[in-house]
C-alpha positions as CSV (number, residue, x, y, z in Angstrom):
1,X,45.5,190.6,102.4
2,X,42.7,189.2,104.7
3,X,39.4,190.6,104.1
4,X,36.8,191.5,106.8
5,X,34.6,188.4,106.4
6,X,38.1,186.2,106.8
7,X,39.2,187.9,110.0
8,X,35.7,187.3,111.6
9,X,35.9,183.8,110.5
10,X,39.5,183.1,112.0
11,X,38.5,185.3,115.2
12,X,35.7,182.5,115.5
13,X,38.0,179.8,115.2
14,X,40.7,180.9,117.3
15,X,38.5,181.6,120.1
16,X,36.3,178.6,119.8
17,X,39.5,176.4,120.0
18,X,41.5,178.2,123.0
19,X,37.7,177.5,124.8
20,X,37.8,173.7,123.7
21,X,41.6,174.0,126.0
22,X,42.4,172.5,129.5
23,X,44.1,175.1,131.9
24,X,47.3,173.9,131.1
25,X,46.6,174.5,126.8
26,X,45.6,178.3,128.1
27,X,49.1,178.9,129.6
28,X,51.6,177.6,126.9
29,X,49.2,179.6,124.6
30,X,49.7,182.7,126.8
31,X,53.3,182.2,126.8
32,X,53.3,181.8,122.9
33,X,51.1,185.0,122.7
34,X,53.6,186.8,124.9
35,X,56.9,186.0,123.4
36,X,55.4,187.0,120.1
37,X,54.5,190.3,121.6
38,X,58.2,190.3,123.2
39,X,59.1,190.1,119.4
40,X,57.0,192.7,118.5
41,X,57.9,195.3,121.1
42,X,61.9,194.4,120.2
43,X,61.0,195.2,116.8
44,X,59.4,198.5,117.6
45,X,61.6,199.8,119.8
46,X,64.7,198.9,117.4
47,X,63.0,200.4,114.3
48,X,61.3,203.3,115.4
49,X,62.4,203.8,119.5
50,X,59.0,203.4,120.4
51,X,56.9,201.3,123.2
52,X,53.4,201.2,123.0
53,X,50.6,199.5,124.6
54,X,49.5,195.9,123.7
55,X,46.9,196.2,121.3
56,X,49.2,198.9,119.2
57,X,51.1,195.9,117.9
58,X,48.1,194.3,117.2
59,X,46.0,196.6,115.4
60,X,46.8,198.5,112.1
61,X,45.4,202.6,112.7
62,X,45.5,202.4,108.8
63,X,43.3,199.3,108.8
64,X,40.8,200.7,111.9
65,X,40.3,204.2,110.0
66,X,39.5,202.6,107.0
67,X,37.0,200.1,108.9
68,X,35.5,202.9,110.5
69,X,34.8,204.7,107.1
70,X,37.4,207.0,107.1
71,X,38.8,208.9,103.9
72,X,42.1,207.3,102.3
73,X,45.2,207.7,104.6
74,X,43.7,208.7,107.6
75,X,44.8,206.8,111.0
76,X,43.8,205.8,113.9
77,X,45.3,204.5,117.3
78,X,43.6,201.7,118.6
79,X,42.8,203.4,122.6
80,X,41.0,206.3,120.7
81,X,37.1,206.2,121.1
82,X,34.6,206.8,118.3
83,X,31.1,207.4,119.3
84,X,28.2,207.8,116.6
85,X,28.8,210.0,113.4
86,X,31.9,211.0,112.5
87,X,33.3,211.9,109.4
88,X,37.4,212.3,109.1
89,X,38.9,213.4,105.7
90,X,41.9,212.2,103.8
91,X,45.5,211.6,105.7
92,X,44.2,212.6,109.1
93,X,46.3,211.2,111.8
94,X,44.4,210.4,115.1
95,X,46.5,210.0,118.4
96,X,46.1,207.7,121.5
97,X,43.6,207.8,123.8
98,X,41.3,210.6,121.6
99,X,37.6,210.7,122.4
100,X,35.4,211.7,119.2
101,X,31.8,212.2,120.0
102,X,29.9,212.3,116.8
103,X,26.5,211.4,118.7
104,X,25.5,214.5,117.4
105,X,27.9,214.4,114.3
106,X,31.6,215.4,114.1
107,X,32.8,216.1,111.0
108,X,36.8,216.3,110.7
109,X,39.1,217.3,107.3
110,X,41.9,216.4,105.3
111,X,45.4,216.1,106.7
112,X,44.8,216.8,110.0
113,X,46.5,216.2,113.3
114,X,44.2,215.8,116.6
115,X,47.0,215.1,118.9
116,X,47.1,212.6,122.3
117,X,44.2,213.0,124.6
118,X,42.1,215.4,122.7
119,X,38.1,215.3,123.6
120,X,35.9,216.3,120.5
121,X,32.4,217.1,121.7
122,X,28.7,217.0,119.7
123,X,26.4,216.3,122.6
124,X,26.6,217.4,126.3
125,X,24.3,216.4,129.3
126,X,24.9,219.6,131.3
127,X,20.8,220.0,131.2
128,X,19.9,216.7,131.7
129,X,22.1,216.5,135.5
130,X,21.0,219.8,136.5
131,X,17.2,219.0,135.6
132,X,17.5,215.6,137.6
133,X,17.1,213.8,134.2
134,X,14.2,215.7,133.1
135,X,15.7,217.5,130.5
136,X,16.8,216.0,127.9
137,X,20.6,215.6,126.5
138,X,21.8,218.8,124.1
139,X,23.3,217.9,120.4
140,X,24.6,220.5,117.8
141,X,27.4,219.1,115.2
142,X,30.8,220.0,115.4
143,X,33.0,220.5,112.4
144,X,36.9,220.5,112.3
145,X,38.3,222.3,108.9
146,X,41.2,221.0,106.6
147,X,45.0,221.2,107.6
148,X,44.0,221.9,111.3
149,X,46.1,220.5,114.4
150,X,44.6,220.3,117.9
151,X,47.5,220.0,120.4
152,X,47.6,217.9,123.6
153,X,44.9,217.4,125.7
154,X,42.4,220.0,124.1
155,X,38.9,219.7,124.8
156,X,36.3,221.2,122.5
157,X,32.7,221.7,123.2
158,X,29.4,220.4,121.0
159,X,28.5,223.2,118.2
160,X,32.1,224.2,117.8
161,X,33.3,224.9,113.8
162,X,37.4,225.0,113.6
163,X,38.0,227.0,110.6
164,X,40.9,225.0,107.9
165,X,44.5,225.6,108.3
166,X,43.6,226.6,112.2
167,X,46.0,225.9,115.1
168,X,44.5,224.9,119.1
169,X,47.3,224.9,121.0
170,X,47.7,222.3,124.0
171,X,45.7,222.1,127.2
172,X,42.8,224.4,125.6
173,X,39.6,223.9,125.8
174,X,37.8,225.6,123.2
175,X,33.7,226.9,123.2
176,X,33.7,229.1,120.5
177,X,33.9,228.8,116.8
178,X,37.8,229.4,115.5
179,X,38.6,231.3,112.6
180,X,40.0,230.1,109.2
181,X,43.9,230.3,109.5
182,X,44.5,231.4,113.4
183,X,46.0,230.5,116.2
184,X,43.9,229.9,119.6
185,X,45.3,228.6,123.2
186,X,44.1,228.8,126.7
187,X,40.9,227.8,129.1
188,X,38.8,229.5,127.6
189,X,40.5,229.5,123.9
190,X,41.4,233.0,122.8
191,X,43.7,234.0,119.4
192,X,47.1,234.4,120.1
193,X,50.2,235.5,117.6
């Protein structure tokens, strides 16, 4: 396995040589870069019916979580964001296009799922805009428990604590603090079954 210091190395010397190219050295080395990504999507789809975006065949979620600091056997997908501190426990699994603010810090358990498009919140600048910029930005940590999924396309707001083994079901967006075990939906989140 390549180490961290060797893949900044080779990413040097990749990019210093396709520089040193003529025009015509840039487009058979596109074409090479695309058919292996032709190869790469083929593979995909036959192995697990799947197409994703470029970079997903390019970029190990294992291998990102991990760079990031993550716990053991937590993922995550290459179009998700990660601002400031955040904290994700063991086996978490970290869809596409997530947005995890931890400029305030986020803290996030073991074997959780935060599902495709989720927003997780530790800052807001509600103040700030309505002040003109006077006032300043507002930060409070926000804490996801153990064995919690967020569905779909939740949002959920700086300050918020998700208690472990709680369920936010999709579309939600959630501004209170959710109990240990329920089950919350809905804009704003209330318990349901």
């Amino acid at each position: 396995m390549i180490n961290d210091k060797d893949k900044k190395r080779n990413s040097k010397i990749i990019l210093e040589l396709i520089e040193q190219c003529d025009d015509a050295e840039r487009v058979v080395f596109l074409e090479h870069f695309l058919s292996i990504f032709a190869l790469l999507h083929q593979n995909k789809l036959e192995k697990f019916n799947r197409s994703l975006p470029l970079a997903e065949y390019f970029v190990d979620r294992w291998e990102r979580a991990k760079l990031l600091g993550f716990a053991a056997g937590a993922s995550i997908y290459d179009s998700a964001v990660v601002i400031g501190d955040v904290s994700v426990g063991r086996s978490t699994w970290i869809g596409p296009n997530v947005l995890l603010d931890g400029s305030g810090k986020l803290e996030i358990g073991s074997f959780c799922s935060i599902s495709a498009n989720v927003q997780v919140y530790s800052h807001d600048s509600v103040l700030w805009a309505k002040s003109g910029g006077e006032k300043p930005y507002e930060y409070k940590p926000t804490v996801i428990g153990n064995n919690c999924y967020i569905g779909p396309n939740v949002v959920i707001e700086k300050g918020v604590s998700i208690g472990d083994g709680a369920v936010v079901g999709a579309n939600s967006f959630v501004n209170k603090n959710v109990e240990k075990g329920i089950k919350v939906a809905g804009n704003p989140a209330k318990q349901i079954l």
